[in-house]
C-alpha positions in Angstrom: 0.0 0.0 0.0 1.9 3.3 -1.3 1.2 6.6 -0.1 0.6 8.9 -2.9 0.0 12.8 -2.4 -2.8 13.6 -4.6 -2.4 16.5 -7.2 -5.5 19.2 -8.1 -8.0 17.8 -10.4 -8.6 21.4 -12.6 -9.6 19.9 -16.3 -8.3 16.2 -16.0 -10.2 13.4 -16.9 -10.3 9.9 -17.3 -8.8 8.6 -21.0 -9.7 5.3 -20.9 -11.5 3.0 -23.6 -15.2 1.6 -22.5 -14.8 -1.0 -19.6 -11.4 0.5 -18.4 -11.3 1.6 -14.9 -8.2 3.0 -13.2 -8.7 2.4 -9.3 -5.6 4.1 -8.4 -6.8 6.9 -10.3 -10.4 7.2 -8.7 -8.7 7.1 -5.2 -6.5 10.3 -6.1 -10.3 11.8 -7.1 -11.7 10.6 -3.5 -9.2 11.9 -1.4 -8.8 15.0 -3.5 -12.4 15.6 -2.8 -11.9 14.8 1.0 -8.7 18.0 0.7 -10.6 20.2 -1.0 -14.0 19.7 1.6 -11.2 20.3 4.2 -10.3 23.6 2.5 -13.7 24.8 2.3 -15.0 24.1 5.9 -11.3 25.7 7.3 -12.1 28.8 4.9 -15.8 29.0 6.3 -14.2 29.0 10.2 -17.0 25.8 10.1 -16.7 25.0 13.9 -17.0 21.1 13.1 -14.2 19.6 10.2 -14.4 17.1 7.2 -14.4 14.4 9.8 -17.4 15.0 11.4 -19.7 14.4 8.6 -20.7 11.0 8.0 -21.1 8.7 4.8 -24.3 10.1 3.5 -23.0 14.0 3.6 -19.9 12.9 2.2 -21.7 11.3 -1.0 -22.4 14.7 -2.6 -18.7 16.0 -2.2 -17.3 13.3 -3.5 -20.3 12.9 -6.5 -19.7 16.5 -7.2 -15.7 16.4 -7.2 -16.0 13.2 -10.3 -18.5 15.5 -11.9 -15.7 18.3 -12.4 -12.9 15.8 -13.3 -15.6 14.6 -16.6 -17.0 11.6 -14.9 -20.7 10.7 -14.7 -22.2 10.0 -11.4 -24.9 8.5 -10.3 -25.8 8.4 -6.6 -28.2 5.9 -4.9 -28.5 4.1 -8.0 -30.4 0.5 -8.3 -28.0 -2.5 -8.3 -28.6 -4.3 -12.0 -29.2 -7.9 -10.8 -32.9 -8.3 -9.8 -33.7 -10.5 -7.2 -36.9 -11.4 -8.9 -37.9 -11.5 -12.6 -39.4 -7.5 -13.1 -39.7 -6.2 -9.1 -40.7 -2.8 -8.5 -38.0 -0.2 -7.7 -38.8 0.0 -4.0 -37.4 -3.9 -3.8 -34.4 -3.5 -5.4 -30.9 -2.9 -3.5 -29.5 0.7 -4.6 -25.1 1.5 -4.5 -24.1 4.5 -3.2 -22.2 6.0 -6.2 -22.1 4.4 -9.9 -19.0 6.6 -12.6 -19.4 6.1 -16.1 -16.9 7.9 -18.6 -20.0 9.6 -20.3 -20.5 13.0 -18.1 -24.0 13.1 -18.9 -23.9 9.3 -16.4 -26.9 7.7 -18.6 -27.0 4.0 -17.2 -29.0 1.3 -18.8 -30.9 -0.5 -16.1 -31.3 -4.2 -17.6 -34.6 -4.6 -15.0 -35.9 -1.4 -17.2 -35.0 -3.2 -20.4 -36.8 -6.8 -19.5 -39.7 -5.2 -18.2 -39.9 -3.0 -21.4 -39.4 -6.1 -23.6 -42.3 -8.1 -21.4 -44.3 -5.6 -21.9 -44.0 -5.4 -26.0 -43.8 -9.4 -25.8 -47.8 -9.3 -26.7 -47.8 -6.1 -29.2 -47.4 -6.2 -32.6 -44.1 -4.8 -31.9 -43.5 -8.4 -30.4 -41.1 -9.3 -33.4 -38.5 -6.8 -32.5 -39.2 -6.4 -29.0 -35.9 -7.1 -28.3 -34.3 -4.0 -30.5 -37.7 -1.5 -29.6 -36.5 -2.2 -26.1 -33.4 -1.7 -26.6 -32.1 1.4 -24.4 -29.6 4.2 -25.1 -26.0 5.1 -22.6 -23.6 2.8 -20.8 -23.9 -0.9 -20.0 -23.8 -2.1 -16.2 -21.0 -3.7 -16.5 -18.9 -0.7 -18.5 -19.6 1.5 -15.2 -17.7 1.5 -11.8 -19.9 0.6 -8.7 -19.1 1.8 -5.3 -20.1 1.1 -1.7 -18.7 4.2 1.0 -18.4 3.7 4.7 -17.0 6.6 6.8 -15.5 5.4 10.2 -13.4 7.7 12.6 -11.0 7.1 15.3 -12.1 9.9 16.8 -15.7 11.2 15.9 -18.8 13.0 17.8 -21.2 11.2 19.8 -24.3 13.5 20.8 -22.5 16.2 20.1 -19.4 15.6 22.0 -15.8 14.6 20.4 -14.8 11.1 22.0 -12.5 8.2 21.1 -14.4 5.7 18.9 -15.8 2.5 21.1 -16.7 1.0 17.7 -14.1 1.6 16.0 -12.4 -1.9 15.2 -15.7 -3.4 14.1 -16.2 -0.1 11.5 -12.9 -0.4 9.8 -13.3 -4.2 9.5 -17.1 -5.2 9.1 -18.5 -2.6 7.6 -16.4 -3.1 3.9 -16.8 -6.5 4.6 -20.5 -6.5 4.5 -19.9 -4.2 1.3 -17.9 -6.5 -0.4 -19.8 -9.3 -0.2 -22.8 -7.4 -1.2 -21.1 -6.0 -4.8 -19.5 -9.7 -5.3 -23.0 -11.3 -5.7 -23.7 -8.9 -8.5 -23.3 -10.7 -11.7 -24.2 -8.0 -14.0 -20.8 -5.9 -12.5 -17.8 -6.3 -13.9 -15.7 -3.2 -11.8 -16.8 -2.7 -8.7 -15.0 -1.1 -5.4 -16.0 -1.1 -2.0 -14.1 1.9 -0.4 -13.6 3.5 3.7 -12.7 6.6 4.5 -11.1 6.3 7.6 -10.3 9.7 9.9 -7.3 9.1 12.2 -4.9 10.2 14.8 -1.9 10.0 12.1 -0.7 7.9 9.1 1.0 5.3 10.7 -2.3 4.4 12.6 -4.4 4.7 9.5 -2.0 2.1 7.1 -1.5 -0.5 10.2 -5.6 -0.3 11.1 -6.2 -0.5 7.3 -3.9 -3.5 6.7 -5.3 -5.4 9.3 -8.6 -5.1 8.1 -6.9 -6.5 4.3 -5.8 -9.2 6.6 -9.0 -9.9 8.0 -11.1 -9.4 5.1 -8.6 -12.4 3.2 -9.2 -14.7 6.3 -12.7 -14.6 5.4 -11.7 -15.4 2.0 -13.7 -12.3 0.4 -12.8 -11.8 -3.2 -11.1 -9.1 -3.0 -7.4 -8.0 -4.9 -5.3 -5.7 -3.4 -6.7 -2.4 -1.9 -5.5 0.9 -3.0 -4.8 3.5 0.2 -4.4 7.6 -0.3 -3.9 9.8 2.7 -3.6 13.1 3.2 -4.0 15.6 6.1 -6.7 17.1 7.6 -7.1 19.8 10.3 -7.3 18.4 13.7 -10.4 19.2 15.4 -10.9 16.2 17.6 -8.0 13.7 17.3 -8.3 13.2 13.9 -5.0 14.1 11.5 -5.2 12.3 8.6 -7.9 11.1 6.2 -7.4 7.5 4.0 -8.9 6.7 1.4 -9.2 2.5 1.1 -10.6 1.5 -2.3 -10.8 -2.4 -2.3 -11.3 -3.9 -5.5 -14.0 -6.4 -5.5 -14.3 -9.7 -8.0 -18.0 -9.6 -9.1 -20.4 -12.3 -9.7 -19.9 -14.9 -7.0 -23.3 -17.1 -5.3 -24.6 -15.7 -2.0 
């Protein structure tokens, strides 16, 4: 795992043919986003820093950061493996951020395209339901899928700054329960489950974090090597440094 500082996105983009991802690449453009949030609170005087805001506030930063650097993103966006022939949207499993290389981040949705061709199967249009159905922007497995969690060493518990009591089982389970949730989708081909992980200094962050890629091997997850960024932060509350943990998962696999 090989620190690398990360260098300001401006007009750079991904130059990659159709079902190329560079992981390496996409962690620089997470923990840039985490640097520049930093900037922007410590500009503001915020009284609380990056580290205080949980996985759900950090999803538009970090959607809105691959949006300048030409990627399209699409947040909360339904899993493409059904778990039933044609269910509603409600029962479908959503991931928390999806990158295409087309900025404008049109997905096809192959639950949209079987219901679409079910529903032309008794048309006159039934000869070329298959083609009429047939839906416009980038395939499933073309896009990258990723799964966030946001654990700190040192974070705020009703409003008061305190060591972490659950800290262990955040770095460790909660990817874990990521990764096996992206590997049983066998309509992804690149997919990442990724932690952000706030601590006291970089030494603690890469032994915590290597650990975990210890642990998460001993359960045999199908994982390939993770990719690890840090970079500073301002202390607030303990917390120094922020890494970024991108963890490559193999895709597909049984439940």
């Amino acid at each position: 795992m090989m620190t690398q500082s990360p260098a300001a996105c401006n007009t750079r983009a991904l130059r990659y043919p159709v079902c190329v991802w560079s992981i390496d690449q996409i962690a620089d453009f997470m923990a840039e986003s985490v640097m520049a949030e930093n900037l922007r609170l410590r500009a503001e005087d915020a009284v609380a820093g990056v580290d205080a805001l949980d996985e759900t506030a950090l999803h538009p930063v970090i959607a809105s950061y691959f949006s300048r650097c030409g990627l399209g993103v699409l947040r909360e966006h339904h899993f493409p493996t059904p778990k039933r022939a044609r269910p509603r949207n409600s029962e479908r499993e959503r991931c928390d951020l999806v990158l295409t290389h087309d900025p404008a981040g049109v997905l096809i949705d192959p639950v949209e395209v079987d219901r679409r061709e079910h529903e032309l199967a008794g048309t006159l249009f039934a000869p070329v339901a298959e083609q009429a159905a047939a839906l416009a922007g980038t395939a499933s497995e073309d896009a990258l899928w990723i799964e966030l969690k946001v654990c700190g060493q040192y974070e705020f518990v009703a409003g008061v700054p305190i060591a972490n009591t659950a800290y262990t089982t955040g770095v460790v389970r909660g990817p874990a329960v990521d990764i096996r949730k992206l590997s049983r989708e066998k309509a992804i081909e690149f997919a990442a489950a990724t932690l952000i992980l706030f601590a006291q200094d970089e030494p603690t962050a890469r032994h915590d974090l290597q650990i975990a890629a210890h642990k998460w091997l001993d359960q045999s997850l199908p994982i390939r090597e993770p990719i690890v960024r840090v970079v500073p932060i301002d202390e607030r509350i303990g917390n120094t440094v922020a890494a970024v943990c991108m963890i490559p998962v193999r895709c597909g696999g049984d439940d």
